[in-house]
C-alpha positions as CSV (number, residue, x, y, z in Angstrom):
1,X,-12.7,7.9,-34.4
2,X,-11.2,4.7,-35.8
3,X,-7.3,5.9,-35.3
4,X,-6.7,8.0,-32.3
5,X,-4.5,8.7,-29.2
6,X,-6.3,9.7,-26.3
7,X,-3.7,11.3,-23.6
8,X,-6.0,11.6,-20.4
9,X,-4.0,12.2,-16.8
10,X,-4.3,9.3,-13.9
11,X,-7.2,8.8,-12.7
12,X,-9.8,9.5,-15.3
13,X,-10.8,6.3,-16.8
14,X,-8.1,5.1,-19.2
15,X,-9.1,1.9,-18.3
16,X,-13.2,2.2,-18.8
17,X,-12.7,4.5,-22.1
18,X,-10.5,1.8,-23.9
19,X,-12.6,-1.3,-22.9
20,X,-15.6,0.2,-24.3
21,X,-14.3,1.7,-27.4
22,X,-13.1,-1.8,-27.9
23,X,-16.7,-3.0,-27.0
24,X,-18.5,-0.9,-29.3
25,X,-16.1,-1.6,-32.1
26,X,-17.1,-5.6,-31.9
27,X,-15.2,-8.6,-33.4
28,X,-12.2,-9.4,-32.0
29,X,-9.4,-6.3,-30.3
30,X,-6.3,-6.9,-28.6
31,X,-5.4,-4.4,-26.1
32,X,-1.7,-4.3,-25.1
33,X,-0.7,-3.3,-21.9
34,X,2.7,-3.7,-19.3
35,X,2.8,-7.0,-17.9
36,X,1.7,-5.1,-14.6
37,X,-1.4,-3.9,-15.9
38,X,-3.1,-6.8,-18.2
39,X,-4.7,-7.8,-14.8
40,X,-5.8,-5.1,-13.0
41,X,-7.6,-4.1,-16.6
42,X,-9.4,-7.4,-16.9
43,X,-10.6,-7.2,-13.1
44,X,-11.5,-3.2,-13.5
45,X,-13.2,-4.1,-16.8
46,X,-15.6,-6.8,-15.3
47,X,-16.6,-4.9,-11.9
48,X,-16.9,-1.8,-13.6
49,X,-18.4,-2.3,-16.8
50,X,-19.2,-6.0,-16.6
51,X,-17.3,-7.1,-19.8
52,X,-15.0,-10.1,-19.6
53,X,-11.4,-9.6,-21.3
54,X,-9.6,-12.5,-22.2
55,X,-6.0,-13.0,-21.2
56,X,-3.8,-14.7,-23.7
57,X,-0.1,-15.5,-23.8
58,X,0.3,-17.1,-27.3
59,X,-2.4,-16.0,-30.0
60,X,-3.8,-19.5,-30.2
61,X,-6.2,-19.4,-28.0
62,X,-8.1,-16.3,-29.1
63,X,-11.7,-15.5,-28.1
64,X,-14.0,-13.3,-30.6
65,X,-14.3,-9.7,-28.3
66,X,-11.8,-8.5,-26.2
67,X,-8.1,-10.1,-25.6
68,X,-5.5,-8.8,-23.6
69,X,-1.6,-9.4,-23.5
70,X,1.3,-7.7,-22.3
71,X,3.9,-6.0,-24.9
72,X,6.6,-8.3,-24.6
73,X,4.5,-11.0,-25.5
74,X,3.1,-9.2,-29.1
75,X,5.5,-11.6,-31.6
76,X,3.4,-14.2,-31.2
77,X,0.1,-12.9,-32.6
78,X,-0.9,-12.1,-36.3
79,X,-2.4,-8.3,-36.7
80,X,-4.7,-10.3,-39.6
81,X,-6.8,-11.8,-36.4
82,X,-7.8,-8.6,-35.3
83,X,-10.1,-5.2,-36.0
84,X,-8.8,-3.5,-33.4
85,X,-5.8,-2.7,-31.6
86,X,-5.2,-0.8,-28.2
87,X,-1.8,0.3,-26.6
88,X,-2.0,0.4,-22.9
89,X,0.5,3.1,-21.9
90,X,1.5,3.7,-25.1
91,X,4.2,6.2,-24.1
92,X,6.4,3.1,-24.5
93,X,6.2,4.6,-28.1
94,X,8.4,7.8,-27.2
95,X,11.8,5.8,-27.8
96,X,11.9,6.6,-31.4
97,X,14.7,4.2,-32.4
98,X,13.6,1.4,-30.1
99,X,12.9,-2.1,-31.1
100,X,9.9,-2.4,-29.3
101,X,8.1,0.9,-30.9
102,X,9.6,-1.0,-34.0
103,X,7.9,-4.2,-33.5
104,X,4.1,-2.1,-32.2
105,X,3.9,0.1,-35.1
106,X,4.3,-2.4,-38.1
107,X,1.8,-4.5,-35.8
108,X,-0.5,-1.8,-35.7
109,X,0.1,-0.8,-39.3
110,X,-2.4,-4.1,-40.2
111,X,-5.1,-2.8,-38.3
112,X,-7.7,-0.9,-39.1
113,X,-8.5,0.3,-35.7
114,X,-6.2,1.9,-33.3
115,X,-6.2,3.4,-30.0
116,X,-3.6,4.9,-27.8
117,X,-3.6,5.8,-24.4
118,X,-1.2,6.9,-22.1
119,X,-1.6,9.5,-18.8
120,X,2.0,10.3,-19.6
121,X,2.5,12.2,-23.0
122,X,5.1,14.5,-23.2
123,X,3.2,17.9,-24.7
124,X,6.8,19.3,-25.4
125,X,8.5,15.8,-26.7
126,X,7.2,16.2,-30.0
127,X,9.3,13.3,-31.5
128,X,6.9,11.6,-28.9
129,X,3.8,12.9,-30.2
130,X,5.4,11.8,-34.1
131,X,5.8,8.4,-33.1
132,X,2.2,8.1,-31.6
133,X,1.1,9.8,-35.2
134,X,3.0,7.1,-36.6
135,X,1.8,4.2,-35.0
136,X,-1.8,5.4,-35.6
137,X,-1.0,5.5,-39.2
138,X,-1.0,9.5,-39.7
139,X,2.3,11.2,-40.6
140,X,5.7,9.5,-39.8
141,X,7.3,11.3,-36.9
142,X,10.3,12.7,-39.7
143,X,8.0,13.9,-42.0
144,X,6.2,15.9,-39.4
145,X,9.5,17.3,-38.1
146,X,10.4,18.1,-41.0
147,X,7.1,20.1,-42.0
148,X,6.8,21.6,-38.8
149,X,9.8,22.1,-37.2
150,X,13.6,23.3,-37.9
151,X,16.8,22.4,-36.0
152,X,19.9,24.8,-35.9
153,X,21.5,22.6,-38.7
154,X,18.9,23.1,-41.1
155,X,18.7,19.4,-42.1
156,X,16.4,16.3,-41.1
157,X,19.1,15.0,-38.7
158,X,17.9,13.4,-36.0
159,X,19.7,12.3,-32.3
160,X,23.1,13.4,-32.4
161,X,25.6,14.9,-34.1
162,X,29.2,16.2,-33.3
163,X,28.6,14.6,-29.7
164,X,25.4,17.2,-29.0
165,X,22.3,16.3,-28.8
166,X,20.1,18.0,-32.2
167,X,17.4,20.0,-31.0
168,X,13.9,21.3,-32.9
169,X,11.6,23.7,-32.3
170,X,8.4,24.7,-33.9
171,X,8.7,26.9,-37.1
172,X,7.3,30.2,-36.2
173,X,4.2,30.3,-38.7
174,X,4.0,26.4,-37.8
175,X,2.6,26.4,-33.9
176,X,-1.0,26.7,-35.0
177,X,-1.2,24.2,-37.6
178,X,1.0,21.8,-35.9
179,X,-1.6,21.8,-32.9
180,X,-4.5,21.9,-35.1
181,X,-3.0,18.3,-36.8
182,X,-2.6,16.9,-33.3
183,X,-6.1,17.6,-32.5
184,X,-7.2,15.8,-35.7
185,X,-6.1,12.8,-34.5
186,X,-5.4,12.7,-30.6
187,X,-7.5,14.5,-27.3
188,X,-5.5,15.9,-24.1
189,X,-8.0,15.6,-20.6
190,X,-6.4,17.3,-17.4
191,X,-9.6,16.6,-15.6
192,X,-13.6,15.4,-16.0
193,X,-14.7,19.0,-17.0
């Protein structure tokens, strides 16, 4: 699948499943990760799977396969360099008004393949799962909110309002296709089986 999120818990092969989707996709990927992670995927990627990831900083000293930087360092590369994109932990998406999800989905918006991954997705933080929907290019986390859920205001508000915090839930008639659009476009793995 060229735009997807794949949500699988610690300790199934995040790591292995991104490197060789970037593999197989060829040309040049950038997979962004926390600072703390960049190495520990370069070293798994080459023990395990025997593919060297290049580490870059800046942008200018790409390599045609696989590049790696951290998130903090994305404003100095150009989305035109690259085919595909991945986001390392990409629950770093699930602060819907954040600069940085800001700054990751326009990125990602100029690539024509995405992956997220992340052991950590909130299956009941559905502004979460909107923003990964978002970032991958599907429906804008409003627009889904607003097509599958209501709040008690009966309006698209959003965050707060008279000091409380608005909260949605699922339409009645909408649980079944709301989960049947996830699974179009993301895949949930508790364990190998």
């Amino acid at each position: 699948k060229g735009r997807a999120a794949l949500f699988a818990d610690t300790g199934l092969g995040k790591t292995v499943m991104q490197v060789e989707w970037s593999r197989l996709l060829g040309g040049r990927s950038l997979i962004l990760a926390p600072l703390s992670v960049v190495f520990q995927t370069v070293a798994e990627a080459k023990s395990r799977l025997n593919v060297d990831i290049h580490y870059t900083r800046s942008g200018d000293d790409l390599v045609d396969g696989i590049n790696i930087t951290n998130y903090e360092r994305l404003k100095h590369f150009d989305p035109s360099q690259f085919a595909a994109v991945v986001c390392d932990e990409s629950s770093i998406l699930k602060s819907f008004a954040g600069a940085r999800k800001t700054e990751i989905t326009a990125f990602m918006r100029k690539v024509p393949y995405r992956l997220l991954d992340t052991a950590t997705a909130a299956p009941n933080d559905f502004v979460e799962l909107g923003t990964s929907s978002e970032a991958l290019g599907y429906m804008g986390y409003m627009d889904m909110l607003n097509r599958f859920f209501k709040n008690d205001l009966n309006n698209s508000a959003s965050g707060r309002m008279r000091g409380e915090v608005i909260k949605w839930r699922l339409k009645g008639h909408a649980e079944t296709p709301f989960w049947r659009w996830v699974c179009s476009w993301a895949r949930a793995i508790r364990k190998p089986s």
